[in-house]
C-alpha positions, 0 to 999 in steps of 0.5 A: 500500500502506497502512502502519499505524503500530500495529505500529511503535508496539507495537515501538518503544513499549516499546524507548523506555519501557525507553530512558528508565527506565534513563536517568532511573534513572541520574539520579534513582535507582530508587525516585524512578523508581517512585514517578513512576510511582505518582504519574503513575498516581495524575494520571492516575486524577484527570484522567480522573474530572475531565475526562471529567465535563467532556465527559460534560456537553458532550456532554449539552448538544450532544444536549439543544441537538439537535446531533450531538456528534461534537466531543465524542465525539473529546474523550471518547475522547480524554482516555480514551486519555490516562488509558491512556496515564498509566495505563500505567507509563512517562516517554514515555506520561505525556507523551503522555497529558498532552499529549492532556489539555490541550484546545488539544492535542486541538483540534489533534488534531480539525483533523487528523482531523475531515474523516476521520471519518464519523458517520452514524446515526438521531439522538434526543434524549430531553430536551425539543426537537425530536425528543422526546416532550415537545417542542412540535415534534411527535412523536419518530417521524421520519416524522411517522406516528402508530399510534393503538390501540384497546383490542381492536387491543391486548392483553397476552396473545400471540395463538397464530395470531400468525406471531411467537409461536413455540411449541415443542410 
């Protein structure tokens, strides 16, 4: 029997937030305590827009480089799960989602689930390399088939005894 650790987490999570508002508040006070969540919200916002920049361009070039990006789509998602996290008001989630920012932390996190992920699918490059259109390697149609067309096989208007043109009359 498999147990999933979300139902556990969405019960003991906030228990643990509302433990360590009230422990820091007793220390720091109450309006410190907002303002750290601002200001963390505030962090949270800026390292998304920056870090995210950062994968989206290492994403680019492993696709451009031909290469299926599966590294770099884990790190999307997640630095985007570490801004939800410093996005969502609380101390225990703040560091989660700053722990999850720093790139040794989610190369670390990539080791551990990597071999439990499968990509699997059709894929296309669309800048110049293999695979594309504007490459020298060929074609962009994986089986190496090319449909050439005359004017008269191709036309604009739909041909009524066409099985696919479906006229309501």
């Amino acid at each position: 029997m498999r147990f999933s650790i979300l139902p556990l987490a969405l019960v003991v999570l906030p228990l643990l937030e509302i433990a360590v508002f009230i422990i820091v508040g007793r220390y720091i006070g109450v309006l410190p305590v907002i303002g750290l969540i601002f200001l963390s919200s505030a962090v949270g916002g800026l390292l998304l827009r920056i870090q995210g920049i950062g994968v989206l361009r290492k994403l680019s070039r492993e696709m451009d480089a031909g290469r299926l990006p599966a590294r770099e789509l884990i790190h999307g998602a997640m630095i985007v799960l570490a801004g939800l996290f410093l996005l969502t008001p609380g101390f225990v989630t703040d560091v989660l989602g700053l722990l999850l920012f720093i790139p040794a932390v989610r190369d670390a996190a990539w080791l551990m689930i990597k071999d439990r992920i499968a990509v699997s699918g059709v894929f296309r490059s669309s800048g110049p390399g293999p695979g594309s259109p504007f490459g020298s390697e060929g074609s962009s149609d994986p089986s190496g088939e090319v449909i050439d067309l005359d004017a008269e096989d191709y036309s604009r208007e739909p041909n009524p005894k066409s099985p696919w043109n479906r006229r309501i009359d």
